[in-house]
C-alpha positions in Angstrom: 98.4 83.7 82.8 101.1 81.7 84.3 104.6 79.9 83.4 105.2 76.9 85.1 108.6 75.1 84.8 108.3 71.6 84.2 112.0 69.6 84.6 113.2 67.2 82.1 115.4 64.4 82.3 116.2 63.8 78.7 118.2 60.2 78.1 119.9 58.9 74.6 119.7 62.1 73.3 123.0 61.8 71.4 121.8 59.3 68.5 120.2 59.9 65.7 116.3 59.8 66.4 117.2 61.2 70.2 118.9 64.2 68.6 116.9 64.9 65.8 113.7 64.2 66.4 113.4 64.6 70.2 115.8 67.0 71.2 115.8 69.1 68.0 112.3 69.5 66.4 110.1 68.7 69.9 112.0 70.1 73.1 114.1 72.5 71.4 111.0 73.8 68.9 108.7 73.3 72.5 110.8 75.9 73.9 111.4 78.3 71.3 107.5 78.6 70.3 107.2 80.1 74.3 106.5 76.6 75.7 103.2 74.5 76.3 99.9 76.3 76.4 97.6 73.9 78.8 93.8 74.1 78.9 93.4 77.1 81.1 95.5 79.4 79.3 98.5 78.4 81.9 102.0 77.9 79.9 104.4 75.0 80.5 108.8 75.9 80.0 110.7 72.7 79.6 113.9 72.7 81.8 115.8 69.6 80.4 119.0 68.6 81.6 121.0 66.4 78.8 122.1 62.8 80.1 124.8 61.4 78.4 128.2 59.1 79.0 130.1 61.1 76.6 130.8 64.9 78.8 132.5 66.1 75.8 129.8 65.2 73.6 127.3 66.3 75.5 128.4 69.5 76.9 128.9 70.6 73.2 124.6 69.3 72.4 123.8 71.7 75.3 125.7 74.4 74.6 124.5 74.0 70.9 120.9 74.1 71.4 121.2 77.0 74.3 120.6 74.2 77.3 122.0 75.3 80.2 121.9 71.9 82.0 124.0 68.5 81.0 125.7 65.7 82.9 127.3 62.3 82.9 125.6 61.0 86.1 122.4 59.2 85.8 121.6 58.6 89.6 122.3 62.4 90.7 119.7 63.6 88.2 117.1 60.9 88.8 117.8 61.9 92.4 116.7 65.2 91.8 113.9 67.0 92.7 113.7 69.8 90.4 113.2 66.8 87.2 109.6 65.3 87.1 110.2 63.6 83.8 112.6 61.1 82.6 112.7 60.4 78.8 115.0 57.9 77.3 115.7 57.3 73.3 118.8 55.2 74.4 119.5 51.2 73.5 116.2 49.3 73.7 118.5 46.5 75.6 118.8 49.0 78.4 115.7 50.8 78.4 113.8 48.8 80.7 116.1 48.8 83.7 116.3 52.7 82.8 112.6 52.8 83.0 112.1 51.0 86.2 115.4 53.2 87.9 113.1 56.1 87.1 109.9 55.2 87.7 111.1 53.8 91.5 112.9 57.0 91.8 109.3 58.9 90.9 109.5 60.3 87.8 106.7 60.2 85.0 108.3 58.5 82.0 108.5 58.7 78.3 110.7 56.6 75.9 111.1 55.9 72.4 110.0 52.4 70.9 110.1 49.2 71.4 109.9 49.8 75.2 111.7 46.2 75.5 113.4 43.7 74.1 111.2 41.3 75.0 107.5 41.0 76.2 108.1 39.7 79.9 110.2 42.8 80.8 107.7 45.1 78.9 104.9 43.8 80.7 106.9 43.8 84.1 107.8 48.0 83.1 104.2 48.8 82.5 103.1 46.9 86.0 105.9 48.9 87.5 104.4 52.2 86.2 101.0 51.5 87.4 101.9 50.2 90.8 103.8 53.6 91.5 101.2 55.7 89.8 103.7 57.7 88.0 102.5 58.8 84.0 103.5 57.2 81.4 103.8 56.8 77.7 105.8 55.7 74.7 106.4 57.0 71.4 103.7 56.0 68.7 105.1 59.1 66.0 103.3 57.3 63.0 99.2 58.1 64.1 100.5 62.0 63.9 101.7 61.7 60.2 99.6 64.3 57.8 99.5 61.4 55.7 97.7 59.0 58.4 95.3 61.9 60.0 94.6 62.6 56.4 93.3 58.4 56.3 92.0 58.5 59.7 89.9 61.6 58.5 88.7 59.3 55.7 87.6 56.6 58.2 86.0 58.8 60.7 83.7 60.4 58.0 83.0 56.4 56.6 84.2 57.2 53.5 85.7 53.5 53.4 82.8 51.8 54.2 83.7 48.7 55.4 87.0 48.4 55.0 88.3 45.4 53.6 92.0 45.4 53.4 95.3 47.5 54.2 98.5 46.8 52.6 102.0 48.9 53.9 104.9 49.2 51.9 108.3 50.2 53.8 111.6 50.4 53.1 114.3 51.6 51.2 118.2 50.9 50.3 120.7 50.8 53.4 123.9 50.7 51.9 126.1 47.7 52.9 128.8 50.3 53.5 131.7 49.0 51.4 130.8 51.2 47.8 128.9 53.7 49.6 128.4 55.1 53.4 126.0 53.4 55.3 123.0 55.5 56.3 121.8 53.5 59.1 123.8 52.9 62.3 125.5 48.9 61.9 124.1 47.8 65.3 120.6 47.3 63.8 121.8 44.4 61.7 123.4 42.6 64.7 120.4 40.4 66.6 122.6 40.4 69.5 122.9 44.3 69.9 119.0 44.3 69.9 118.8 45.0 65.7 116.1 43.6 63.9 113.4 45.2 61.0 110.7 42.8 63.0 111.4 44.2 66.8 112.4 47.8 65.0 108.9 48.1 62.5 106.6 46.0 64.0 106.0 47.7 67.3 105.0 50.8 64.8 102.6 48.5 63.0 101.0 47.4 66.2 99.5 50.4 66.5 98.9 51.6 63.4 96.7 48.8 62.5 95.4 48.7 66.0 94.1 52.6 65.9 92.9 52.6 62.7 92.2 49.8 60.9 91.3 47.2 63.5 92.6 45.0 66.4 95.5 42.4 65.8 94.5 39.2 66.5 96.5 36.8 64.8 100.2 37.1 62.6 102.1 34.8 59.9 105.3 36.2 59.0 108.5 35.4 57.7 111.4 37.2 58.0 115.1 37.3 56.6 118.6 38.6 56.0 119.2 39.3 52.5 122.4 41.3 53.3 124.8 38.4 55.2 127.8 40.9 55.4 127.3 44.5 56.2 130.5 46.9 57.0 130.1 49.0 60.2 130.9 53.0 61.1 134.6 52.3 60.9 134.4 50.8 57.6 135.1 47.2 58.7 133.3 44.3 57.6 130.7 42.3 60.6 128.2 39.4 60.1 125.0 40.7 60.3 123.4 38.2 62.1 119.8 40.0 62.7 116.7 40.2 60.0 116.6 43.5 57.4 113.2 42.1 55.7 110.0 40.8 57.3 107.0 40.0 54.8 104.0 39.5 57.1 99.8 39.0 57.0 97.6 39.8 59.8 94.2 39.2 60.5 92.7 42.0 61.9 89.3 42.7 64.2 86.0 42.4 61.7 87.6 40.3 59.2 90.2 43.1 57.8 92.9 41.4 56.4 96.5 43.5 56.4 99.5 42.7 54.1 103.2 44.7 55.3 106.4 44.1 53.8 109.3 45.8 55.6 112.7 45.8 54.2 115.9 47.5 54.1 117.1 46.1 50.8 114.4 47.5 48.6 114.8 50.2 45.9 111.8 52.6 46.0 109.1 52.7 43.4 106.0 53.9 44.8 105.0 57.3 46.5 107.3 57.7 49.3 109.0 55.3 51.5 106.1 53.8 53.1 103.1 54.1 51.7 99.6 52.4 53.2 96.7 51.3 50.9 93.3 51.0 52.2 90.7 49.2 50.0 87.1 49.5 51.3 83.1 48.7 50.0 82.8 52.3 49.1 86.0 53.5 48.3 89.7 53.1 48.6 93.1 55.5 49.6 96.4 55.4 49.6 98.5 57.5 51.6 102.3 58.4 52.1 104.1 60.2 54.9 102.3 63.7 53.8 100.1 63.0 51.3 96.7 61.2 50.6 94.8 60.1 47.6 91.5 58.4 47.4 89.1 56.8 45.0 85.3 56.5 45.3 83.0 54.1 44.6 81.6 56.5 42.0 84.9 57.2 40.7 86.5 54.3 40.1 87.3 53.2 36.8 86.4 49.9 34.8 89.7 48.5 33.5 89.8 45.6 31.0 92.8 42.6 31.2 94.3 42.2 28.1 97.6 41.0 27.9 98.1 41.6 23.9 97.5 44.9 24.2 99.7 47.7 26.0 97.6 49.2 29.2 96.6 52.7 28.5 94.5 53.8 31.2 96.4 56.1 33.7 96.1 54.6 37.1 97.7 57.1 39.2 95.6 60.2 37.8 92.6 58.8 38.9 93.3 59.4 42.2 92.1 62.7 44.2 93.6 64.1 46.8 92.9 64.7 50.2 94.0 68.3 50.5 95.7 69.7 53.4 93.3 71.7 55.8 95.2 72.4 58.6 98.8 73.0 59.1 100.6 69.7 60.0 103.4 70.0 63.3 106.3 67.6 63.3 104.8 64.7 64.9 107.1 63.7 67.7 106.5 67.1 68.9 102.7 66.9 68.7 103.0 63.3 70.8 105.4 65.2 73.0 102.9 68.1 73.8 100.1 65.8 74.8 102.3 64.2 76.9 103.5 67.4 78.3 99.1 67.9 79.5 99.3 64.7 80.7 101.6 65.0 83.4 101.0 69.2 84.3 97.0 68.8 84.1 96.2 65.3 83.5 94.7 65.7 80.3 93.7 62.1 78.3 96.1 60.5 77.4 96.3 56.9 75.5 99.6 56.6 74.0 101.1 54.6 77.2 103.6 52.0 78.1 101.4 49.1 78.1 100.5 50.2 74.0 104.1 49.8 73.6 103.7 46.9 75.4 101.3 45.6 72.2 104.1 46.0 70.2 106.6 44.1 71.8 104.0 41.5 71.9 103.6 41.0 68.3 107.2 41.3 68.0 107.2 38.0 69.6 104.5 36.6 68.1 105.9 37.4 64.2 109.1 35.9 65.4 107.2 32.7 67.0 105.5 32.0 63.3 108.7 32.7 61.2 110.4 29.9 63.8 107.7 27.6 63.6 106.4 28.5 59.8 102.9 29.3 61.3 100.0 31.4 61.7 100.4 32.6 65.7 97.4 34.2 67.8 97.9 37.6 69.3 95.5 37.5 72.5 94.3 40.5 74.4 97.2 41.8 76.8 96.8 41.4 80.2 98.0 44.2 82.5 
């Protein structure tokens, strides 16, 4: 069988979700395992080169993760032949100007979430993409979650029935960063640096609700910002002027209603940090990152409201659950792969810029209702 190299133009590789997640446990962990096996038994080696503005910074990634390539100049490596790809995990501010100097340069492109800051240049990036009939897709990590296949197995095999409701739970505790380090990087709590828990979380539950629970078609959310003073990376104090909370409803395709609060000023008591609860006709689930519990019809228990007596029956053990029955790949890489036989052998591929795009738009739309204090459509995209 045959190796095939396949060149990589990796951008924004030096934050946190770049670096971890991208560079670390797909591309690095891609190349380590022996590469991408494709559908005839042919492998695909990823050749990135590392982007950056920082040499220094960098040159020392590269040489850290055994990649032989790095540079500070954008337009010399999108001028290159030898790089099919482009990937960016940079600012969203700049990412669509990033994404159309790629895609008119020829590259295929790939890019972390949202894909825009706002809908018009979203849509105008995925129009782009088609006219030059490069490939093209954006990150959508969440579907590849053990604890979301585990669901989606639920729903494939009907166990729901018809599904009624879904209700996510986000969040956690980002410290304000004057008693304790901040964990999350200060720029998401300025609006004007493109921060925001609605443009950051709601382009995740686009699609999420969208692939498995049912179509958004209409949003009414309100959002806020608990936290008026946050202190930054050098320890001095800012106005955070963007939203850390969004509390939001959405009516779904088939009458599903779907409940999400999303906050960074929450202290967790529940499973894990998210955690999505499906109730259904013929039985319910409620799954974290990894895990996955469900209740049957048959199973589920007959409690009785009394509020003089103290509640004995123990909720949480009468839950079973889903067992693992495959062994469960980081997601980014699994997303990465796929895209990876998209490009090399045109396997399917639905994961693309204009689903990004769905996101953005009911980015817009939860912002529209928490302005005007209303419920907003969400209309069927047109590209």
């Amino acid at each position: 069988m045959a190796t095939q190299r396949l060149g990589l133009i990796m951008h924004g590789v030096t934050g946190r979700m770049g670096l971890n997640q991208h560079l670390v446990r797909s591309i690095v962990a891609i190349r380590q395992q022996g590469g991408v096996t494709l559908a005839n038994g042919d492998t695909v080696m990823l050749d990135p080169v590392l982007i950056g503005r920082n040499a220094e910074k960098i040159e020392a990634l590269a040489r850290a993760h055994g990649i032989r390539r790095w540079g500070t100049d954008l337009d010399a490596a999108l001028a290159s032949r030898d790089d099919t790809v482009f990937f960016d995990a940079g600012t969203t501010q700049m990412r669509p100007a990033l994404l159309a100097q790629a895609i008119r340069a020829g590259k295929h492109v790939y890019c972390e979430k949202p894909i825009a800051t706002n809908l018009n240049e979203a849509v105008e990036v995925c129009r782009l993409a088609r006219s030059a009939g490069v490939k093209h897709g954006a990150v959508q990590d969440k579907l590849f979650l053990p604890g979301l296949r585990k669901l989606d197995l639920l729903r494939r095999a009907g166990f729901f029935g018809r599904i009624l409701a879904v209700r996510i739970e986000f969040g956690y505790w980002v410290f304000e960063g004057d008693l304790q380090p901040i964990q999350r990087p200060s720029w998401n709590y300025r609006r004007e640096d493109g921060g925001g828990i609605i443009l950051d979380m709601l382009c995740h539950w686009r699609y999420v609700l969208d692939n498995l629970f049912g179509e958004v078609k209409a949003v009414s959310c309100l959002g806020a910002t608990h936290i008026p003073q946050r202190w930054d990376e050098a320890g001095q104090p800012y106005a955070a002027t963007a939203d850390d909370a969004a509390y939001a409803t959405f009516e779904l395709a088939d009458g599903v209603i779907a409940q999400i609060n999303s906050s960074w000023c929450t202290r967790v008591r529940r499973d894990d940090l998210v955690t999505f609860h499906v109730d259904g006709t013929h039985g319910s689930a409620v799954a974290g990152l990894t895990d996955c519990r469900s209740q049957s019809r048959i199973n589920t228990p007959r409690p009785v409201w009394n509020p003089d007596a103290k509640q004995t029956l123990p909720f949480f053990d009468q839950w079973q659950e889903v067992p693992d029955t495959q062994v469960y790949d980081n997601g980014f890489k699994l997303q990465w792969e796929h895209f990876i036989r998209h490009v090399v052998e045109d396997a399917p591929y639905r994961w693309t810029l204009p689903e990004g795009a769905k996101g953005v738009q009911l980015v817009e739309a939860a912002l529209q209702s928490w302005k005007e204090r209303r419920w907003v459509d969400v209309p069927p995209l047109d590209l």
